[in-house]
C-alpha positions, 0 to 999 in steps of 0.5 A, a space after each residue: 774150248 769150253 762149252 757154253 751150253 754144258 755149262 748152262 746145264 751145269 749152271 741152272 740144271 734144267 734141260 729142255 727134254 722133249 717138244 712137250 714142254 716138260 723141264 727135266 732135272 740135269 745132273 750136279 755132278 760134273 757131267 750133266 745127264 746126258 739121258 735129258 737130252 734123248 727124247 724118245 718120241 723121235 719119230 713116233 710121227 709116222 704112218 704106213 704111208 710116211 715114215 718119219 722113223 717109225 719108232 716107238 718109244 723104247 721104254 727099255 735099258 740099253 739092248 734090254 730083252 724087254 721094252 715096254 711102249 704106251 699102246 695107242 694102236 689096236 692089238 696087232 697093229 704094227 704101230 703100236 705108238 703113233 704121236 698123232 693119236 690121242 688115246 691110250 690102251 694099254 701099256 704093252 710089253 713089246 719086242 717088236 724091231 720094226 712096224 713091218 716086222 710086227 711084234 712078238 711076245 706082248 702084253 699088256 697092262 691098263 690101270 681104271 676106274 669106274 666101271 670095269 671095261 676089258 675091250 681094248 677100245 672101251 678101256 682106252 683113255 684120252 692122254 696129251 702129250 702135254 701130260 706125258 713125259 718120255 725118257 728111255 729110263 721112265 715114263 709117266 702119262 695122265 689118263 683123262 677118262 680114269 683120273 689115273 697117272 701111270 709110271 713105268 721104270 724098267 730093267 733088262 727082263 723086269 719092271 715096275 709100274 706105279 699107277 696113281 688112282 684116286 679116291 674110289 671103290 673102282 679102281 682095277 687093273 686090267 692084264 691083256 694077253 692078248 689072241 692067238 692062244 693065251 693063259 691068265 692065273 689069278 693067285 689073290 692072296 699072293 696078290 699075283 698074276 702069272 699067265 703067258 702070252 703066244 702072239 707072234 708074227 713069225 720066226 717063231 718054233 711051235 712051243 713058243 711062250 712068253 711067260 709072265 708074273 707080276 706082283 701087286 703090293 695091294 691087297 685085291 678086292 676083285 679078281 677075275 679072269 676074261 676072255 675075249 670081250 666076256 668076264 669067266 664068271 668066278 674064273 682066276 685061271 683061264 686058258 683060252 684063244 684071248 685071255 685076260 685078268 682084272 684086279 680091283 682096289 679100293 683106294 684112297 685119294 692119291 693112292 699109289 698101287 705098285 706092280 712089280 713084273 717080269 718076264 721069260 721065255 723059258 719058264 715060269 720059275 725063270 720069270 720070277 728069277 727074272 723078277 730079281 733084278 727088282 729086287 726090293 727096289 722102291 720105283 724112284 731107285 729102280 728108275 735111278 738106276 736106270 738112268 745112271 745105267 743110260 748115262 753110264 753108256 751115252 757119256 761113253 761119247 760126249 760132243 760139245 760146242 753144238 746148238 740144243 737141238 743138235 745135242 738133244 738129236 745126237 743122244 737121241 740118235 746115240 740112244 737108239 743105237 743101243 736099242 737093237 740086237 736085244 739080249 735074248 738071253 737070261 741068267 739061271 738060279 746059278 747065274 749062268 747064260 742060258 736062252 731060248 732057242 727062237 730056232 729050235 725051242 729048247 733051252 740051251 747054253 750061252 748067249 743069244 741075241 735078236 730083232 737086228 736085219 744085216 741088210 740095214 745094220 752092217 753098215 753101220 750099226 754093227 761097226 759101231 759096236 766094233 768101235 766102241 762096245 767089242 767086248 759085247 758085239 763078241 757076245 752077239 758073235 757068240 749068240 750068231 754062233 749058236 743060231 746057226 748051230 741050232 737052226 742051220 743057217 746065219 739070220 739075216 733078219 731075226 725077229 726073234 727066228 728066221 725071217 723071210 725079209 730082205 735080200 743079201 748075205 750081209 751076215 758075212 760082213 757082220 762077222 768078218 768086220 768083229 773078227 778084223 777089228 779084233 773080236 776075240 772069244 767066240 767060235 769064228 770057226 764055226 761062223 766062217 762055216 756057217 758064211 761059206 754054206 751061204 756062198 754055196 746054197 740057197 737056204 730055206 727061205 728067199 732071204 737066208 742062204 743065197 737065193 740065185 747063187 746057182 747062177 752067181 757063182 756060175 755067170 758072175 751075177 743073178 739074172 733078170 729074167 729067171 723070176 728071182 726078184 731084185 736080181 741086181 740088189 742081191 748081185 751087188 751085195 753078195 759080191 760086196 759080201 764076198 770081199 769080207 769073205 776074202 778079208 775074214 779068209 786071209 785073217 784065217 789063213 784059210 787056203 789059197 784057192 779058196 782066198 782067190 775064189 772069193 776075191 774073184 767073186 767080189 769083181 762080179 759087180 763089174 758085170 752089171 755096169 752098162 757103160 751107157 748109162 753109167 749105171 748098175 743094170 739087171 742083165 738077163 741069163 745070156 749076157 744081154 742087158 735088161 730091156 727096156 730099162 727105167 733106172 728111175 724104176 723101184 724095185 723089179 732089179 733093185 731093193 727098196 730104191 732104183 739104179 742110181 740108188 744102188 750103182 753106188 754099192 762097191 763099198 769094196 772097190 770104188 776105184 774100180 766103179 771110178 774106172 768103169 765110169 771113166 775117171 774121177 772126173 766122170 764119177 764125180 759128176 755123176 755123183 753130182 748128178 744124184 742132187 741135180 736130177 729130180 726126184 723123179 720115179 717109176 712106181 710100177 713095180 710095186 703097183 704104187 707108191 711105196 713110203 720110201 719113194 714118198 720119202 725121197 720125193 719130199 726130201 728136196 735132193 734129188 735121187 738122194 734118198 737117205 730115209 733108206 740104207 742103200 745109199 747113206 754110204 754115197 756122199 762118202 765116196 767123194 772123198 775117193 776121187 779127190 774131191 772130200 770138201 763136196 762130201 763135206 758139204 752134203 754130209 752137213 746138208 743131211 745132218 740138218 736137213 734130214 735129222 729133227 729132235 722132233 716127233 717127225 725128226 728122221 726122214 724114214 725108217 730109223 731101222 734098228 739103229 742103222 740110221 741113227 748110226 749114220 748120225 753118231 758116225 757122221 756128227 763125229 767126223 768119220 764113217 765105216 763106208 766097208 766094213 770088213 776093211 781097217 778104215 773110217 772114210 773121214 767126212 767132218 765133225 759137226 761139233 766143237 769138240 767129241 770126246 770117245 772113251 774106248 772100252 780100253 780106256 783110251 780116248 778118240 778127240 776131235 777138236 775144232 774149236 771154229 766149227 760153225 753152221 758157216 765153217 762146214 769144211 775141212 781146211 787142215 787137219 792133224 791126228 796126233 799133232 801130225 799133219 794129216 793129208 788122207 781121207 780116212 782113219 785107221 780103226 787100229 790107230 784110233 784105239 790106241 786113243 788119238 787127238 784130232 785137230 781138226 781147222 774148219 772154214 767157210 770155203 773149201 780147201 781143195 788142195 787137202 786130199 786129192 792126191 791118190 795117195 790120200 784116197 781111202 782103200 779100194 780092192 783094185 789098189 790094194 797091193 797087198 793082195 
């Protein structure tokens, strides 16, 4: 069926971008600018205490070493952009992953007028959102206090700003490089700046620099450095623990003054090389450029038959899928990959990528790039590859080095998963060597190695009483991790035992099942299970949620956890049970509520709590003890209860992707429950019609043409004109490119995937074994 509203678009090529109320330009080609519909500002409504995604807008190409954001929050403050604000100051280079994380690597810049202010509070200007339009490939605001529009159009390591001053003798621009040790040099007759920036919030080796060099296209009549909150008298060089540069113009009215920028972790001279992605560029191609290069990637996916809304949220969700790992990585004068090493700090060969944490991102994120972009999650090998070889260990969070947050060895599943599903050209070898030092030792932070793998690898799990923290999370996940260590152990032919070994670790999960309670439960080193026992309570045995949260985390082996629990019967109810119960909690722990408690308690369904990882996978699991059209029902309930194209529009953390994912995977019909296993646990489209283009070449099409907010559930279903019974989808059968026929209705069909035979893969069934 054709789409109505794709053909509105084409009709009257106008599309509603953002809650601004700004009308953007769509395309008149045949394919409407599906960029129009992202709306960057997605959960910028966020704060410490309430995070509706906790996002910023990434002003940025897709996977781009450099963002840059309009800064509304104080130098340092996680939140840089929060969409309550009303002042702006600065816009600011960012790398940052997450508000927790912080940033690194920033500065900034802010045009003025009027009398010459460098303090950040005093520079900053009242802005509205009504005068500001957002879109991943541009960005434009109005800056009341100084009569000023600032626009911005990036590329992957570079940038051009274009500041429209009015007529006056005052008009400056203030460079910020902010604390903790920085340098400004002022070159008036090239009119040029260069400096470096060393702010960081971590992970970073002691020669750390972030160097920068920007270009005006107007003559200065002022320029000088500062320092702090004090002007250098007579000073354009200055090296100092918070330095800065301003550089004034006459201009006339509606004078346009370009800055063309650009960064580098290596060198000055990489900067400039960097600066070469400009070219001679004016700003309207660059941005051009850009947002061909973003429609280029988001028509890689193209959904019809949905309302506005849900259309403007998948390509939201779409874009900041392609966020995160940034390239951390830049091209030398004889165009040849080369990086800074966040972990060693020389500068090396191949590729290197960062600001990605397995903990939230194996889940989904990563198999999404397996999915669609292999060619380039083999180069995120690659970089994973280097890291190692350079800092000894796999990062299980990077921003940019090691970081010392979560818990897991989810790397392993990040690199058996690209391997299974076909990644080729990069050192697996050397990667399986880095996955099996994990399995063995405790690395030199809490969150790389194992920490507590003394007492896994000799008692089957991590106890609760021997002052290692969320003992069960890490029991959990490393037993998940050591069926991808089997998967990616058999792939490679390794040795029988060690094969066996790691398939008999991946059963360690059984050993925190208390069959009274039904529940996953901490248990301490002499087999006794922790007393007393609160599974309403966050934290303590658990990460970021509670034992109803966590119970769920055997991706590898459900039916096992069915048999714990007592049949399917008994699962099923107590996956029910997750709606019914209050959402109840034990705060203790924590010695407070925690943003991701307040999350779950607002959300109206129960113990479900989406606005964190560990249990977005859950409602799929329905779909492994007969009963797929209960996971039909809820998946939709979250699509449209949890996810807004709206500043408030995602119901937690985004988390690098790992969220969005969630939505691009589940609005199309299907989602990697385990990675590091062949299949995609089907769920059901929320649109008419999803076209994928497959870096092959070939197609992925899920048709159901009598989708409707009503007809939620699956009632038929064929893939390749054949019927199809099974609850889930061969990855190796989608590239070959696949028509999916989909029948939905408004009643459940319960007859349609309750055979075993119909049930997605579980290690206790799998007779290949």
């Amino acid at each position: 069926m054709k789409n109505p509203l794709l053909s509105l678009l084409l009709a009257t090529a106008t599309v509603c971008l953002t809650t601004t109320g700004y009308a953007q330009s769509a395309s008149r080609s045949n394919v409407p600018d599906l960029v129009e519909l992202v709306n960057p500002l997605i959960g910028t409504d966020s704060k410490p205490s309430l995070s509706n995604g906790n996002t910023y807008p990434a002003i940025a190409m897709p996977w781009g070493m450099n963002f840059w954001l309009p800064q509304t929050g104080k130098m340092g403050n996680g939140w840089a952009y929060t969409y309550s604000a009303d002042k702006i100051r600065g816009f600011k280079q960012t790398h940052q992953p997450s508000p927790w994380m912080n940033d690194y690597g920033q500065f900034s810049l802010m045009p003025m007028t009027g009398k010459l202010r460098i303090d950040e509070d005093e520079r900053a200007s009242w802005y509205s959102h009504k005068a500001e339009i957002a879109k991943p490939y541009y960005y434009s605001v109005y800056l009341a206090d100084h009569n000023v529009t600032t626009e911005i159009a990036p590329t992957e390591r570079a940038a051009i700003f274009r500041f429209t001053f009015p007529k006056t003798d005052s008009s400056f621009v203030v460079l910020d490089a902010f604390d903790k040790a920085s340098y400004v040099k002022i070159f008036p007759k090239e009119r040029k700046i260069i400096g470096y920036t060393t702010r960081n919030s971590g992970g970073v080796p002691a020669n750390f620099k972030n160097y920068f060099v920007a270009y005006f296209d107007k003559p200065f009549t002022t320029a000088q450095a500062w320092h702090g909150k004090t002007f250098a008298k007579d000073t354009i060089e200055l090296q100092a623990a918070h330095a800065g540069a301003a550089v004034g113009f006459k201009t006339t009215k509606g004078e346009q003054v370009h800055v063309r920028i650009a960064s580098s972790f290596i060198s000055y001279d990489q900067a400039e090389l960097n600066l070469n992605e400009l070219g001679t560029d004016s700003f309207n191609r660059i941005k051009e450029k850009g947002k061909t290069a973003w429609n280029k990637e988001l028509s890689r996916i193209k959904v019809e038959g949905g309302s506005l809304a849900q259309m403007q949220t998948f390509y939201s969700c779409l874009y900041r899928s392609l966020l995160f790992p940034r390239k951390f990585f830049e091209f030398d004068a004889a165009r040849k990959v080369v990086h800074y090493s966040p972990y060693n700090g020389k500068v090396l060969p191949g590729y290197m990528f960062t600001d990605t944490g397995f903990w939230d991102t194996f889940r989904s994120m990563f198999p999404f790039l397996n999915l669609m972009y292999p060619s380039l999650n083999a180069q995120m090998q690659e970089g994973l590859a280097n890291a190692y070889k350079e800092g000894g260990w796999l990062p299980e969070w990077a921003s940019p080095g090691l970081r010392s947050v979560m818990v897991g060895s989810n790397s392993a599943s990040v690199i058996a998963d690209a391997y299974l599903k076909g990644g080729r050209g990069y050192d697996i070898n050397t990667l399986y060597e880095a996955v099996l030092k994990n399995s063995e030792n405790e690395g030199p932070m809490d969150a790389v190695g194992r920490k507590g793998v003394a007492y896994y690898n000799q008692l089957g799990y991590v106890p609760y009483d021997v002052k290692i923290n969320e003992n069960a999370a890490r029991t959990l996940e490393y037993a998940y991790d050591d069926f991808a260590i089997y998967q990616l152990a058999k792939a490679l032919k390794r040795p029988q035992a060690e094969i066996d070994r790691f398939a008999k670790r991946s059963q360690n999960y059984r050993n925190l099942f208390d069959p009274k309670t039904g529940l996953m439960r901490g248990k301490n080193k002499d087999g006794q299970f922790q007393t007393p026992f609160n599974p309403f309570k966050w934290g303590d045995a658990f990460t970021e949620g509670n034992s109803w949260h966590y119970t769920w985390s055997v991706f590898h082996d459900v039916q096992g956890l069915v048999d714990l629990m007592g049949g399917r019967q008994k699962f099923v109810a107590k996956l029910d049970s997750v709606f019914s119960i209050a959402p109840v909690y034990d705060e203790s722990y924590y010695g407070g509520v925690i943003h991701e408690i307040r999350e779950m308690q607002i959300a109206n369904m129960g113990q479900y709590a989406h606005g964190n990882q560990p249990i977005q996978h859950m409602i799929y699991l329905y779909n492994f003890a007969g009963e797929p059209w209960k996971a039909q029902y809820w998946l939709r309930e979250v699509l449209n209860r949890m996810y807004l194209p709206t500043p408030d529009g995602y119901c937690g953390d985004e988390d690098n992707g790992q969220t969005s994912a969630w939505y691009v995977f589940t609005a199309m019909g299907f989602y990697p429950v385990c990675p590091a296993t062949d299949q995609y646990v089907v769920g059901a489209p929320l649109f008419k019609k999803v076209t994928a283009t497959l870096e092959n070449g070939k197609t992925v099409v899920i048709n159901a043409p009598n989708n409707s907010e009503q007809n939620r559930y699956i009632n038929t279903m064929q893939v390749n004109q054949k019927p199809y019974t099974k609850n889930w989808l061969s990855h190796q059968e989608l590239l070959q490119g696949a028509t999916i026929n989909v029948n939905m209705s408004a009643t459940p069909n319960k007859q349609r995937g309750t055979a075993t035979s119909d049930f997605p893969y579980s290690f206790s069934t799998d007779k290949t074994k």
